[in-house]
N, C-alpha and C positions, 0 to 999 in steps of 0.2 A: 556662218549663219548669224551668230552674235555679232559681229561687224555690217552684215548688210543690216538688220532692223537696226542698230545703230545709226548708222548714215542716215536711213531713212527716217528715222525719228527725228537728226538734225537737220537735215532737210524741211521737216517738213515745221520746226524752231525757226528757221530761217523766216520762210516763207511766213509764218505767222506774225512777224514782225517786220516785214514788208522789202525782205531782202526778195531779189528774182533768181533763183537757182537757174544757172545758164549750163550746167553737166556736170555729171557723177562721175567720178572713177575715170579721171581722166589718166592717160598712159601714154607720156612720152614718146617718140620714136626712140630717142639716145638715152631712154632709163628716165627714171623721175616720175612722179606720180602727185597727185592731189586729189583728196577724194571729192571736195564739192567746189564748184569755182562760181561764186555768186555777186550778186551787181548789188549794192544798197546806195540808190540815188544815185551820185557821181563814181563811187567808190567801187572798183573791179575786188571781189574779195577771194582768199583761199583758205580753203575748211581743212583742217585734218580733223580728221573723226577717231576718237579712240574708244572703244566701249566694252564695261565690265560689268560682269557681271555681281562681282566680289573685288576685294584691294587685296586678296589674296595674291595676285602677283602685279601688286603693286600701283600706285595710283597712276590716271589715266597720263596725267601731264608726262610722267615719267619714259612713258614709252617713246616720246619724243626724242631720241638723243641725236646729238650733232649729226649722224648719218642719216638719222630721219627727216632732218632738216634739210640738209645737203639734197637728197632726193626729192622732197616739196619745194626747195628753191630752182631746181633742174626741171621741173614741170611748169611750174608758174613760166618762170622763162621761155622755156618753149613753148605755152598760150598764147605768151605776147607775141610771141614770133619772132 
């Protein structure tokens, strides 16, 4: 619940600054994921969304780790095709 009005909130950050939100929650065939994949002018973009409520378990960048990268570079990828 806290992650989708998250996304949605950055989505809609995006969009307020004149990015074009082209899909949410995109989900690879072979694994991999991104949650917002947006165009700013020339620029093909990918969003990971992290969202807290509290830094009680820790700040949002943190949730990022090498595996969660791994998995947003395996979906970006397979958008491009």
């Amino acid at each position: 619940m806290t992650g989708c009005l998250g996304e949605r909130m950055a989505a809609l950050f995006l969009e307020a600054r004149g990015y074009r939100v082209l899909y949410r929650n995109f989900r690879a065939a072979h694994g991999g994921e991104v949650d917002i994949v947006c165009r700013h002018r020339r620029t093909l973009v990918f969003v990971e969304v992290k969202t807290r409520m509290s830094l009680w378990h820790g700040r949002p960048a943190e949730a990022v780790t090498p595996a969660k990268q791994h998995l947003i570079r395996r979906g970006a990828k397979e958008w491009l095709g």
